[in-house]
Structure formats: structure tokens, C-alpha cells
C-alpha angles and dihedrals in degrees: 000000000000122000125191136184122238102174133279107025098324120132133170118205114193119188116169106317104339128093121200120174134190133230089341122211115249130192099263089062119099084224119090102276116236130242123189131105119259135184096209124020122184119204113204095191143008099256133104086244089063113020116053100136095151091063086058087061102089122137127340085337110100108176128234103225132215120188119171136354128331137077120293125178115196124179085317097322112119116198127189122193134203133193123242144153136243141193088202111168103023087193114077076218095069097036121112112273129291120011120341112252130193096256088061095076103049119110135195130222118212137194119192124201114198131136094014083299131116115210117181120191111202087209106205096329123180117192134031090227095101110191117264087258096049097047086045087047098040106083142143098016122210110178119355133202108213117174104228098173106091110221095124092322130084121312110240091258110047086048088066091048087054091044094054091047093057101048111223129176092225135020118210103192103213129173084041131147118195093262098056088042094060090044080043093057096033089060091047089046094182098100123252140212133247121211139156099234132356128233125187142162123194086268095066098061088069107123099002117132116173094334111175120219125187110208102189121214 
């Protein structure tokens, strides 16, 4: 498995010949856009910044999206998603177009099951309260996606409170400027690693608790 940063909270995560992103980045974001082809694409929330599945159609690849809770199976990949809410972005400028609606703050949870690994991506989550089905689903985690950067999203601080709390083997920091990463690490205070891209088998995970890896856009 190999897993790479585009920005925001965009990940790709590639394993053999299958492809599955999270929260792409579409063309209305004032993030770059993305523009790779995935099999599966899961959107977090309902905001240019997160849910650009028409820029992960590219070539013969057509994802299968998948946009808020419930159980989805794709060619053995399990999905599980939770519902959550968000206060991404905290600015009316920056919001989706036209007027903000209820349905445009809630945020899904998902955990991903692929390769005899568990990854789970927080989305823009916005408080460390899970629901009671999310805290009984989510187990065993192997890498986990926390948002670290405010803006309607965890402080830096309280995003390390919820990491600890779910045990992961591996924290991945996302939706981070350089000011909330280095909050981020301070409150951690047990040293991380930067790479450009992670790549990890189930082997790799021997001996990890809570280590925290950098994957730079």
C-alpha cells in the first residue's frame, strides 16, 4: 500500500492495481484540484475542498463514490461510514455556493478495510464527542487521518486528545498549515517523521503506538 498527500485532506491510497481517495479536491476549491483516476473515492463532506469526484475520473478509472454513512463493499474493499458534524469552513466566504443549509455540515467518518489493515479518515471533523456507533465500530486502528488545522475542524490540540484515545498505530496530521502542525507536534511531544509518500504492509505496523508520520503534499 502506498498512500500520498495532495493537499487538504486528500489522500490516495494505491494497493496492486486499485486506486481509493479521500475528500478529493475538485475545481471550485481554492486548493489545487486533483487529477488522477480512482476506483473508489470517498467524499467526507459536501465542499469543493472535499468532494471533487469528477476530477478522479480520468481515463478508463470511474469511481465508485461514496458520500455520507452506511456500509459499502467494492472489489474487497469494506468501507464503514459514521456520521458526524463539522463547522468547516468557519467564514460564509468560503462556504459552497448559495445559502448554507444543514446538510452542509455534516461530516462522515470512514473507516476503510483493505490488505488486513484498517485505515480510518476523521473528514472534517469537528468535535472529539463520536457517536456511540462509531466509538463501538472503530477498532484496531492501523493508520489513522486526523485534521489538526482549526477552521472549523479540531485545534491542534484537541486533535491529539481524540488520536490518543483511539489508539492507532500510526497518525497521519491533514488540513495542516505549518502553524497548526507544529502546535499539532508540540502537543504530541514524541518526535515524528516526514516523508513524501508512505508506504506501509501489515508488517510494518510491528511495534508502532501512536507514531506520528508527516506525508507532505
Amino acid at each position: 500500500m502506498v498512500i500520498t498527500h495532495h493537499g487538504g485532506q486528500c489522500f490516495k491510497v494505491t494497493f496492486g492495481e486499485l486506486t481509493l481517495v479521500f475528500d478529493p479536491i475538485s475545481k471550485g476549491s481554492a486548493l489545487p484540484a486533483v487529477r488522477f483516476g480512482a476506483d473508489i473515492a470517498l467524499v467526507s463532506r459536501n465542499h469543493p475542498d472535499m468532494n471533487g469526484v469528477e476530477e478522479v475520473a480520468y481515463g478508463d478509472k470511474k469511481p465508485f463514490a461514496v458520500t455520507g454513512p452506511g456500509e459499502y463493499e467494492r472489489q474487497g474493499v469494506v468501507v464503514q461510514g459514521f456520521l458526524s458534524s463539522s463547522n468547516y469552513p468557519t467564514s460564509p466566504q468560503k462556504a459552497t455556493k448559495g445559502e448554507r443549509s444543514e446538510s452542509e455540515y455534516i461530516n462522515t467518518i470512514y473507516s476503510v478495510q483493505l490488505e488486513d489493515m484498517t485505515l480510518v479518515h476523521l473528514g472534517a471533523l469537528a468535535d472529539t464527542e463520536l457517536s456511540h456507533e462509531a466509538r463501538e465500530s472503530i477498532d484496531d486502528i492501523d493508520v489513522l487521518f486526523v485534521p489538526v488545522g482549526g477552521d472549523g475542524t479540531l485545534s491542534p490540540a484537541k486533535a491529539h486528545e481524540l488520536a490518543v484515545s483511539l489508539e492507532p498505530k500510526i497518525i497521519v496530521p491533514m488540513h495542516w498549515n505549518a502553524k497548526s502542525l507544529d502546535a499539532f507536534l508540540k502537543a504530541a511531544g514524541n518526535g515524528s517523521e516526514k516523508v513524501d509518500k508512505l508506504t506501509l504492509k501489515k508488517k510494518d505496523l510491528a511495534g508502532r503506538d501512536g507514531s506520528i508520520i508527516v506525508i507532505t503534499p
